[in-house]
N, C-alpha and C positions, 0 to 999 in steps of 0.2 A: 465550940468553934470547929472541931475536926469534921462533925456532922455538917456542916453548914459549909466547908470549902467542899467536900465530898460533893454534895449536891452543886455547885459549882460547876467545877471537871466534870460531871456525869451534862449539864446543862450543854457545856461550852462542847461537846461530843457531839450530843443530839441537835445543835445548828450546824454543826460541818457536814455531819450526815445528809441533813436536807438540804442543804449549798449541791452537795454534792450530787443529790441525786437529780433537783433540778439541771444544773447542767447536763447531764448524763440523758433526760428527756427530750433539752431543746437540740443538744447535738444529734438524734437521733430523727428527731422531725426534718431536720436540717437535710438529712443525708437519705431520707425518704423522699423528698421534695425534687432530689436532682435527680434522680434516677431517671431514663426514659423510659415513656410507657405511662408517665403519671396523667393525671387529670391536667398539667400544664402544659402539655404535647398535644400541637397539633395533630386531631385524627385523621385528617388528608395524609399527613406525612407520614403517620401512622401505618395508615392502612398501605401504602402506595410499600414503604419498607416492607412489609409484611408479602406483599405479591413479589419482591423481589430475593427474599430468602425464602419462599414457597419454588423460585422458579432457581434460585442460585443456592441449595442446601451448604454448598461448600464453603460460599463466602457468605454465611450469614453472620458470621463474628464483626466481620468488615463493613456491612453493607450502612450506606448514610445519604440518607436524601435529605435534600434541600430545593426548596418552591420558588421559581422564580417571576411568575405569571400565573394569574389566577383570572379563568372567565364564571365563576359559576364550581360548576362540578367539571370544567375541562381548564388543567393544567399541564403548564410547561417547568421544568426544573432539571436538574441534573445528579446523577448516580453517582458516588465512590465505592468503589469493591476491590479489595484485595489489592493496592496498593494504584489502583487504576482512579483517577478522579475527575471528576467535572464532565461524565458523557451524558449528555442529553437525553430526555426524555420524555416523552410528550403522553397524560393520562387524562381520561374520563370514566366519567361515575354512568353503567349501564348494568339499570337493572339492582341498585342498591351496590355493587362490587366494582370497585376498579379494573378497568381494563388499561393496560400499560404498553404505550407503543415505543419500543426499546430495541435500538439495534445493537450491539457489542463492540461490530466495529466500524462504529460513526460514519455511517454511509448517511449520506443523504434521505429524509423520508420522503416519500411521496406526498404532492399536495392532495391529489384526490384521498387519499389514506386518509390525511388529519381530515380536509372537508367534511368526509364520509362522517366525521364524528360532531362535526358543527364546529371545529376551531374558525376564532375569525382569520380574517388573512394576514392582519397585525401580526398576530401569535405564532405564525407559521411561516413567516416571512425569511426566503431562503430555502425554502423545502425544494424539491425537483419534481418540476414540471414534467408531464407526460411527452416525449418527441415524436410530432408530426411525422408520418409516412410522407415521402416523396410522388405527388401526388401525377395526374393526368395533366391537370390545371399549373404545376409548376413549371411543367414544361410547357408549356402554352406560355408561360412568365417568359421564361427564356429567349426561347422565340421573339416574341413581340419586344423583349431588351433589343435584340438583336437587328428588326425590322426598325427600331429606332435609329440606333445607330446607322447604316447604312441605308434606309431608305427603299426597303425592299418591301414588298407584301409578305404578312405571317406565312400565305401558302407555300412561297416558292424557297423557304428556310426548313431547310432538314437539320436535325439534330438527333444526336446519338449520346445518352448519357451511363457512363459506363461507372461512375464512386457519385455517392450522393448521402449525404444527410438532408434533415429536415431545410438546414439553412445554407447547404454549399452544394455544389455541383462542379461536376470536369468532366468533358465530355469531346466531341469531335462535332462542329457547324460544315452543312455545306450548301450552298446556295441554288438554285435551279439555274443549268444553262452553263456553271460553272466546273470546269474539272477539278477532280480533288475536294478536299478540306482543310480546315483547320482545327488543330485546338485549344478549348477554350476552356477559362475558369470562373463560376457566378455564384455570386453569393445573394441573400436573402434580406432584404431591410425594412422593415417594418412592412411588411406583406409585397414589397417589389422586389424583383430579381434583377441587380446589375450583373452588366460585364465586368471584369475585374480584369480578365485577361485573356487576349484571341488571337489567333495567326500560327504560325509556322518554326518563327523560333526559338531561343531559349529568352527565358525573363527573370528576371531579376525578385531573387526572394523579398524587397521592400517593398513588391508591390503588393505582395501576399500577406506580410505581418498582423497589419490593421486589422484585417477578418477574421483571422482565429482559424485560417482550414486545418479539418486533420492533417498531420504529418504527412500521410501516405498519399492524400490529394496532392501533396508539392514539394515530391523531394527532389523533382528534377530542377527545380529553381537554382539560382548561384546567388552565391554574395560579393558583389564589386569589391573589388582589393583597394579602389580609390579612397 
């Protein structure tokens, strides 16, 4: 009888053992599996991390992408680093290796940048556009606004344009025949140049709100107290 419980306890030992060690196996596959870097990680994401602790050594403890748009091999997504999250970043696959278009501090990219890589315009929507020079032909715009409105010929309309962007203009008109000038403020709308505002003398900043001029084109404007 003592032999035969003996064998028992020695029995009932060598199942806890194996209880035991299976658990001990699946908890290990378990904690292999979540790791990143595994075979269940995407290699886009993969790799895209990997150019960003090659390019940021310091915050590669930090560094966490995430894919938000995919065409192919050209993707949009966004960076966290070092306690900074969600900046934008726009990648393509040339040449086998990511190339990674990544500003730090969230400027706008250029659209020809992304194009140059073949993103569609979907994917890029929002980028910054390249700004038009103020051309020979705009002022020629100008003019001929101005020939409308009063009824003169383009020849006999002198203009002087002294602050300009692509889409605004302030300047000084003077007419042939006439003394003096005036002046005047135009803006740009879907490839025509209106008069916004001409003459002699003060104007009221709500006539200027609507268009967006830089600052320094209208500080001389007022605000009615009414």
């Amino acid at each position: 009888m003592k032999q035969s419980r003996t064998q028992n306890i020695e029995l009932g030992i060598s199942i806890l053992m194996a209880v035991f060690f299976l658990l001990s196996v699946g908890s290990g596959c378990s904690r292999q599996n979540s790791e990143p870097g595994t075979q269940n990680s995407d290699p886009a994401q993969v790799g895209i991390e990997e150019v960003f602790v090659d390019n940021y050594p310091e915050k590669a403890d930090s560094v966490q992408v995430s894919i938000s748009e995919s065409e192919g091999d050209l993707l949009k997504g966004a960076v966290s680093m070092d306690g900074v999250s969600n900046h934008v970043f726009y990648a393509a696959k040339v040449d086998g290796e990511w190339d990674v278009v990544y500003d730090p501090e969230q400027r706008q990219y250029e659209c020809d940048l992304l194009r140059g890589y073949g993103f569609s315009e979907a994917i890029i929507e929002g980028c910054e556009e390249p700004e038009a020079e103020f051309t020979v032909g705009d002022a020629k715009g100008i003019q001929m606004a101005f020939a409308d409105i009063y009824h003169k010929n383009v020849e006999d309309i002198n203009i002087r344009v002294s602050q300009r962007t692509a889409k605004h203009a302030r300047g000084s008109v003077q007419f042939a025949g006439e003394q003096g000038g005036g002046m005047f403020l135009a803006v740009k709308d879907q490839g025509i140049w209106d008069i916004v505002v001409d003459g002699h003398g003060a104007y009221e900043c709500k006539f200027v709100e609507p268009y967006d001029f830089p600052e320094e084109m209208v500080h001389d404007c007022y605000q009615d107290s009414n």
